[in-house]
C-alpha positions as CSV (number, residue, x, y, z in Angstrom):
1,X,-101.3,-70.9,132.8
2,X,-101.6,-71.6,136.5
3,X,-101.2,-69.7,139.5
4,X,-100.0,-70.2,142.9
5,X,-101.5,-73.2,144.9
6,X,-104.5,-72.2,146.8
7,X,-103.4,-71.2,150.6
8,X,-105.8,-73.5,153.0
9,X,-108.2,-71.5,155.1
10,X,-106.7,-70.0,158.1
11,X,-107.6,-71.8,161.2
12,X,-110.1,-70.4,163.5
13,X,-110.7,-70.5,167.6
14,X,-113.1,-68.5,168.7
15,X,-112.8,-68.0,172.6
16,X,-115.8,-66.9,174.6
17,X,-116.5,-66.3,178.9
18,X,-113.4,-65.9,180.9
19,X,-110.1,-67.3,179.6
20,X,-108.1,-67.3,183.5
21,X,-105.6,-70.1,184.6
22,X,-109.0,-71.8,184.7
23,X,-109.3,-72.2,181.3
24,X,-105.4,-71.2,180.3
25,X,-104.1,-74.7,179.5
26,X,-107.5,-75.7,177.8
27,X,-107.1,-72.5,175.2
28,X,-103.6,-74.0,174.5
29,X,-104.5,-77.2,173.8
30,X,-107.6,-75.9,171.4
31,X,-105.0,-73.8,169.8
32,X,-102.3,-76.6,169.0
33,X,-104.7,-79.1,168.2
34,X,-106.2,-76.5,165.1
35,X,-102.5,-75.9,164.4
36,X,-101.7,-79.8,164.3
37,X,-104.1,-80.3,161.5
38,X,-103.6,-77.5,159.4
39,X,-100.0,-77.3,156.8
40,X,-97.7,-75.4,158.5
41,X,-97.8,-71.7,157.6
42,X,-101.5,-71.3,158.3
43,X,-102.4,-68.7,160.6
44,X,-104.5,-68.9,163.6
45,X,-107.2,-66.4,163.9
46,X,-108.3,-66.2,167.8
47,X,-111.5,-64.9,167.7
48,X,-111.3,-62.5,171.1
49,X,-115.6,-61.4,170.6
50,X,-117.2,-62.5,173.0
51,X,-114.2,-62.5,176.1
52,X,-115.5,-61.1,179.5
53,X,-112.5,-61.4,181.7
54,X,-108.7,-61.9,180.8
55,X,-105.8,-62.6,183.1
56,X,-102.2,-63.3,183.5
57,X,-102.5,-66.7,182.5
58,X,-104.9,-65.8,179.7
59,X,-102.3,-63.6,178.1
60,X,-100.0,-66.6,179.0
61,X,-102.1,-68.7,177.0
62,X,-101.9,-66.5,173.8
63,X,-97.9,-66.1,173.7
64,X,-97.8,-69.9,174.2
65,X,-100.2,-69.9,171.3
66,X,-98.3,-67.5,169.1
67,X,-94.9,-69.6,170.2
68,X,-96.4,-73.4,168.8
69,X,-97.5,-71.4,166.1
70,X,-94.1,-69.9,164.8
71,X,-92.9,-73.5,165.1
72,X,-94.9,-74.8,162.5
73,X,-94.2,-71.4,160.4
74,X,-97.5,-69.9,161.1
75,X,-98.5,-66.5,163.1
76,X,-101.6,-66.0,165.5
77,X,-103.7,-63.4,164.3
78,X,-106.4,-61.4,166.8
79,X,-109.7,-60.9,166.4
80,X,-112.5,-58.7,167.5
81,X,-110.2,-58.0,170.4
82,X,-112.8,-56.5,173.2
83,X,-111.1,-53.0,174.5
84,X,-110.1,-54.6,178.4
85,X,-107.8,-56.9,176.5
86,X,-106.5,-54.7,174.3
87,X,-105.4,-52.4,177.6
88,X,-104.0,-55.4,178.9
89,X,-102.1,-56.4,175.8
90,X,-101.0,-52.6,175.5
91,X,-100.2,-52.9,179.2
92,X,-98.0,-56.2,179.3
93,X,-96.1,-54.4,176.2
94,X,-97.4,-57.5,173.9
95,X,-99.8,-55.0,171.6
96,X,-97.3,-55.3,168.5
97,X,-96.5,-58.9,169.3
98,X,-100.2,-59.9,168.5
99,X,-101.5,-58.5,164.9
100,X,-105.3,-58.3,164.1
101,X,-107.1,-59.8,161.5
102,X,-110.2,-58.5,160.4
């Protein structure tokens, strides 16, 4: 008897420093490129840890992210998600739109 097909490993991008329309369009592009080579319906774990500084265009950056992914099927998942973007996700009203992954 054999079970379901084994589920690839999720896709990772761990993001560190600022992320700022600096660095925006760069986190994008990261993002996609992990999605492009990964079956579609594999998530994307962000890996928030080690962010210092999160704007407008940072948060920008991650509903782009979550939009490429939903067109290939998949979800972006948050992860060790530092408390000032958690106040700014809470504050943009984009808390529920981003689940964790632990």
């Amino acid at each position: 008897m054999t079970g379901p097909p084994e589920q690839p490993p999720a896709a990772m991008l761990r993001l560190f420093g600022d992320i700022d329309l600096a660095t925006a369009d760069d986190v994008v592009a990261r993002g996609a490129n992990l999605l492009t080579h990964r079956p579609p319906g594999v998530p994307l774990i962000v890996d928030l840890g080690e962010v210092t500084f999160l704007d407008s265009s940072g948060l920008s950056a991650l509903v782009r992210l979550r939009r490429a992914a939903e067109a290939r099927g998949s979800q972006v998942l948050l992860r060790d998600v530092p408390q000032l973007v958690t106040v700014l996700l809470e504050l943009a009203g984009l808390a529920e739109y981003f689940p964790t992954s632990n």
